[in-house]
N, C-alpha and C positions, 0 to 999 in steps of 0.2 A: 689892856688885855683883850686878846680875841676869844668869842664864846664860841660855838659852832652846835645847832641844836642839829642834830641827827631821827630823822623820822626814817621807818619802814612803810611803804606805802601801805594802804588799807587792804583790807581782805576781799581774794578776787572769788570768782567763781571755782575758779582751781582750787583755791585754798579751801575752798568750803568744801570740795571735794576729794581734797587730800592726793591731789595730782602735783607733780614737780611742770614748772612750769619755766627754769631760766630766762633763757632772751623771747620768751613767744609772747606774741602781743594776749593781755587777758584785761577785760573790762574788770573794773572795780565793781564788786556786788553791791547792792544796794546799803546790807550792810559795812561794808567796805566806806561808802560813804559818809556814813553815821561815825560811825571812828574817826574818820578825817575830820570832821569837824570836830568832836570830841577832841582829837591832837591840837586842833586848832586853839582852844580854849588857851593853852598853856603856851602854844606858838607864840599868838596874839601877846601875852604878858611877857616875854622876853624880850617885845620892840625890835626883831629882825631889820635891817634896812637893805639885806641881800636877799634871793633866795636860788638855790639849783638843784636842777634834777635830771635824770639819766634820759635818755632817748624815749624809753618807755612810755607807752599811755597811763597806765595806773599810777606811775609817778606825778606825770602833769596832772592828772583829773585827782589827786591827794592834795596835793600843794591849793589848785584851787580853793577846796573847801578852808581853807587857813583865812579867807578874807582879809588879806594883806594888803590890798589896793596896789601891789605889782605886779610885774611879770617874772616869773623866774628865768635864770640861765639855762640852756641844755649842756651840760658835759659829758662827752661820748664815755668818760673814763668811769662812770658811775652806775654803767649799765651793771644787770646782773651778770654774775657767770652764765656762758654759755654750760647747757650740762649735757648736752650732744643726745646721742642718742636716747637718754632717757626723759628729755622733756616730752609731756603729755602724759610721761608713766605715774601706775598711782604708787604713792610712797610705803605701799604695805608691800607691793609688788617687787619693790627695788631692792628693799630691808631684805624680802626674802630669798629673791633668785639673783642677787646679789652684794648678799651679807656682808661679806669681808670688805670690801671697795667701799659698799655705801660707810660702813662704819669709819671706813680710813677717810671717806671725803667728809664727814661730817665734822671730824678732826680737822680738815685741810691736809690732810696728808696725800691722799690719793684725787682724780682725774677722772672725771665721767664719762666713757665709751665716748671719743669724736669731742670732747668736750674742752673747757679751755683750763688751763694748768693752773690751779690753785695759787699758785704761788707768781702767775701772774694777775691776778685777780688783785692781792695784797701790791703787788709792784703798781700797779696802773691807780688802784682804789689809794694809796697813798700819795703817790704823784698830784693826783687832782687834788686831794686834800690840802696839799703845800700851796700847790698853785691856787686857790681858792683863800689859803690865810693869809699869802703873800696881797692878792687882792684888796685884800680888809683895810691895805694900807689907804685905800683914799674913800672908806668908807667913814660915816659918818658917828661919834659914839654918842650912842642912847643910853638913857637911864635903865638900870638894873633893877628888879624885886626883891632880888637876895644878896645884891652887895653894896655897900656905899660911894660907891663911883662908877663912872660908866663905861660899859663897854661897847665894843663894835660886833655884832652882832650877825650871824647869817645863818641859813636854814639851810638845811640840804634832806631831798627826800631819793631816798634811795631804794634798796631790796638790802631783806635778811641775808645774805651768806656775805654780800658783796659789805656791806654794813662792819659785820663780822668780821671778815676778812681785814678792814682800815683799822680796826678795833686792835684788834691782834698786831699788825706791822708797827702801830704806833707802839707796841709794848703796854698797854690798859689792859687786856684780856691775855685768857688763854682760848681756845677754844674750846676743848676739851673739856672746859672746868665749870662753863656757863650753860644756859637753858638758852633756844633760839630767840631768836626776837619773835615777839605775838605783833600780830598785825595791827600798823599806824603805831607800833609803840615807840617812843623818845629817848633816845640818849644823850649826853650833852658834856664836851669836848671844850674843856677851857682851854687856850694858852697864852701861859704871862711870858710877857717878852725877855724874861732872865729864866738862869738855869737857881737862881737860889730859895732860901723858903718863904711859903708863903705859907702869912696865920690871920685868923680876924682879929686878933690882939695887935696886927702891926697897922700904921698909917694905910690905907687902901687897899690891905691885906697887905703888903710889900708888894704888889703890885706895879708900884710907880715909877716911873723913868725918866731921869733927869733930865733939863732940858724942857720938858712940856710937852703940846700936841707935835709939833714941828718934828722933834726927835724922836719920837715914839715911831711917825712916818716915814722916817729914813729906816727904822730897824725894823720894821714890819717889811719893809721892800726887800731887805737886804734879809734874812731869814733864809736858810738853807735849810735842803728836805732835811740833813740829821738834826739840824737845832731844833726846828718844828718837833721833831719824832722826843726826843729828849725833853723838850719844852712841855710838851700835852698832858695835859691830868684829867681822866676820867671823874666828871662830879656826877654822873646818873646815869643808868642803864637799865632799859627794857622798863621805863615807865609806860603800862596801857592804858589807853585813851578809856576804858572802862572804867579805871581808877580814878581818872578826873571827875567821868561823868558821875559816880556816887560819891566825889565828897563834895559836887556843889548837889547833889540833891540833899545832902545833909545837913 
C-alpha cells in the first residue's frame, strides 16, 4: 500500500494578515515556522522516503523544517491556484465586494477575475498526484506506527485550495461540506493496490498482493489516474500541527 501524507505549508505573513495570496511568492512567518516543525513531529513518525513540493518558497522553506535528511521534488502541478486579480486582496474585502463569486469559488464552482479555472486546478492537482503514486513503484517500504506492515511512503507540501481541490477530484471530500485547511495542517491519503475491502481484522488489513515485493512493483507502475481515483481512501484531514504540539506537552 501507498500512503501519501499531505501538508499545507505553514503560515505566511499574508495569512496572518488575512490577504489571499495564490501564486505570489510570500515568506513563511516566523510563526509559520514553528508549525512546520510541529508538522514535522508527525512527518518524521510516518518514515517518508519521498518528499515534493510546488514551485513556491513557503512550500520549500515548510518541508525543510520536517528534518528528513532529503531533498524534496519540485512539481510545477502542485502550485497553488492562480487567483488573478484578487491576489494581495484582503479576504474581508473579496467576501464583500464580491460575495456571490467568492462564495462560488470557495465551493470550486466559480474563477477568480484573470485567474485559473477551478476545475483545472483539480485536473493538473490530480494528475501529479497519479504520477507521484505511480512513482512509489521503486520506492522503498518502511515501517508504519499504525499498521502492521509497511508501507511506501511520501510527503507532499502543498497550499490549501490546491490541496482541496486533489481532495475533492479523488472523491474524499466535498468542498462545500469541509472547513479549510489551517496552516501546516496534515492529511493523509492511503491507497491499496486493489479496489476490495480493507479491515484491521484481515491479514495486513487486506492489503496484500500476491506475488510479493516484485508484483506489488509491476502494479504500482501500471496504475491508471481512474484506478488511483477509485483506489484512495481519506484516513485524516486538517490535522494541526497545534494539536501535536499539546499532546506531546501532555
Amino acid at each position: 500500500m501507498i500512503r501519501v501524507v499531505l501538508v499545507r505549508h505553514g503560515e505566511t505573513e499574508w495569512n496572518k494578515t488575512h490577504r489571499l495570496q495564490g501564486q505570489s511568492e510570500v515568506e513563511l512567518a516566523a510563526s509559520g515556522i514553528e508549525q512546520a516543525r510541529g508538522a514535522g513531529l508527525y512527518v518524521r513518525g510516518q518514515h517518508p522516503v519521498r518528499g515534493y513540493v510546488s514551485p513556491l518558497k513557503r512550500t520549500h522553506a515548510t518541508f525543510a523544517e520536517f528534518g528528513l535528511g532529503f531533498h524534496p521534488v519540485e512539481k510545477p502541478g502542485l502550485i497553488e491556484q492562480s487567483l488573478g486579480a484578487w491576489e494581495g486582496m484582503k479576504t474581508a474585502a473579496a467576501k464583500s465586494d464580491h460575495a456571490e463569486q467568492y462564495t462560488a469559488w470557495k465551493k470550486g464552482e466559480a474563477t477568480p477575475p484573470d485567474g485559473e479555472a477551478s476545475e483545472a486546478v483539480t485536473e493538473r492537482m490530480v494528475s501529479t498526484f497519479s504520477e507521484i503514486i505511480r512513482s512509489m513503484a521503486d520506492a522503498e517500504p518502511t515501517l508504519s506506527v499504525d499498521t502492521d506492515y509497511s508501507l511506501r511512503t511520501a510527503v507532499i507540501v502543498s497550499h490549501g485550495t490546491s490541496t482541496k481541490a486533489l481532495l475533492e477530484g479523488l472523491g474524499l471530500i466535498e468542498r462545500s461540506n469541509v472547513i479549510s485547511l489551517t496552516a501546516a495542517a496534515i492529511s493523509v491519503v492511503d491507497v491499496p493496490l486493489h479496489g476490495g475491502p480493507l479491515s484491521s481484522s484481515l491479514p495486513k488489513g487486506g492489503a496484500q498482493i500476491d506475488g510479493g515485493p516484485e508484483a506489488e512493483t509491476e502494479i504500482i507502475r501500471s496504475l491508471t489516474d481512474e484506478q488511483i481515483r477509485d483506489y484512495a481512501k481519506l484516513r485524516m484531514y486538517n490535522l494541526s500541527p497545534e494539536v501535536l504540539h499539546a499532546a506531546r506537552l501532555g
